[in-house]
C-alpha positions in Angstrom: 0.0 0.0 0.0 1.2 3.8 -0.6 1.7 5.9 2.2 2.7 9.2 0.7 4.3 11.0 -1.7 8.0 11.2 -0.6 10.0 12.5 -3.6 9.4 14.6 -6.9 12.3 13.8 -9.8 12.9 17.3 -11.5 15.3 16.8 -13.9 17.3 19.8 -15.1 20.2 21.1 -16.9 22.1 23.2 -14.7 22.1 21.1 -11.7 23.9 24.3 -9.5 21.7 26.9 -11.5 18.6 25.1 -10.4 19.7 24.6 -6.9 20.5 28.6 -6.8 17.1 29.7 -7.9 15.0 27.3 -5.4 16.8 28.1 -2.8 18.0 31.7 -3.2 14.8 33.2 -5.3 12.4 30.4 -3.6 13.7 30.1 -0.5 14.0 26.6 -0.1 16.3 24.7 1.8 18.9 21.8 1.0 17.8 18.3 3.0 20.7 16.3 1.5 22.9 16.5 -1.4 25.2 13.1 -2.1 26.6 11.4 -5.3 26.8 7.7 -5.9 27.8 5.5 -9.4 28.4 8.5 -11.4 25.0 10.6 -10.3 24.6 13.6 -8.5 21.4 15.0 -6.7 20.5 17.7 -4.2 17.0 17.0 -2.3 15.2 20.5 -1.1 12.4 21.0 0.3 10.5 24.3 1.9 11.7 23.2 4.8 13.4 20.3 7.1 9.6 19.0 8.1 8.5 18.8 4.9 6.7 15.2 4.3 8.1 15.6 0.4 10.9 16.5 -1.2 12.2 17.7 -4.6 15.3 15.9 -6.0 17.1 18.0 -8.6 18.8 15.7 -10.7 21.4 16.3 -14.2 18.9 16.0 -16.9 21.9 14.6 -19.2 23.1 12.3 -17.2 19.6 10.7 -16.4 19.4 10.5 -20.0 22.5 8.7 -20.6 21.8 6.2 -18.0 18.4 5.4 -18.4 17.2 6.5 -21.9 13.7 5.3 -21.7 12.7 8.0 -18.4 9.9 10.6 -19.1 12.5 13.8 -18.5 9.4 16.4 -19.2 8.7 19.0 -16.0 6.2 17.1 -13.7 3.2 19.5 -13.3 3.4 21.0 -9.4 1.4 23.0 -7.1 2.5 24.4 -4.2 0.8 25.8 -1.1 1.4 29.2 0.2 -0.4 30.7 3.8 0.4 33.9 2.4 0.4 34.1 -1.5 0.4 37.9 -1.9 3.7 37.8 0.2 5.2 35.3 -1.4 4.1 36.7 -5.6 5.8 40.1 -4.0 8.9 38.3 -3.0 9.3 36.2 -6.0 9.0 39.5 -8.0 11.1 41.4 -6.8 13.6 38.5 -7.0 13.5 38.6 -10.7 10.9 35.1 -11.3 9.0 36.0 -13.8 5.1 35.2 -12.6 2.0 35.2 -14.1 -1.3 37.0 -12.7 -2.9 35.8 -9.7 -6.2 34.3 -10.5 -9.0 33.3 -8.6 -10.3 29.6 -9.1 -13.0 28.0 -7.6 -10.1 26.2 -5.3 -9.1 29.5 -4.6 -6.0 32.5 -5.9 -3.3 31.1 -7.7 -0.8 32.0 -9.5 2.3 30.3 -12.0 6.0 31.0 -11.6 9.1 29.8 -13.6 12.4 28.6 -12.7 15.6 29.8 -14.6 15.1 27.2 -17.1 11.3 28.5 -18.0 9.7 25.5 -16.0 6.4 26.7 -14.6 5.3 25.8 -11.4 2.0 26.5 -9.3 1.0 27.7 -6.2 -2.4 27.9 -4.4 -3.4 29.9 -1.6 -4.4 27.4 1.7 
């Protein structure tokens, strides 16, 4: 039986890059980083308690090691207690966001990493 969802494989180019923006512009932190049979990955996370985590791993050298792995962007929302603070810090960090909308689920709004991956995050 699942239990939870424990980790999220976002596979990027700029392994450093990537780590910069989530948890300089994001504010993310880093849980673990570690390398093992020619792969390296850093697992963040919003914060040490969180029950899941985000591995950033090399996109080319998930290719090269398992060619037949879905390397697209998975499709992520976030949840934010205070959404207008965090679309004002994001902002002024240089992320470029889109408008916050509100859906029947309530406000939203979509942000992109340095790579142009977009990203959710919903008001709860």
């Amino acid at each position: 039986m699942f239990t939870k969802l424990g980790q999220v494989m976002l596979y990027v180019k700029d392994q450093q890059a990537a780590r910069r923006f989530w948890t300089e512009k994001a504010g993310f932190q880093v849980i673990a980083e570690e390398s093992s049979h020619g792969m390296h990955w850093i697992e963040i996370a919003p914060d040490q308690d969180s029950e899941t985590t985000i591995v950033l791993h090399d996109k080319a050298a998930v290719e090269k090691m398992s060619p037949g792995v879905h390397l697209g962007t998975p499709s992520l929302m976030f949840y934010s207690h205070q959404l207008d603070v965090l679309y004002q810090d994001l902002t002024a960090k240089g992320v470029t966001v889109g408008e916050i909308v509100e859906m029947p689920s309530g406000r939203v709004f979509n942000f992109a990493d340095d790579e142009g991956q977009y990203f959710a995050v919903m008001e709860k």
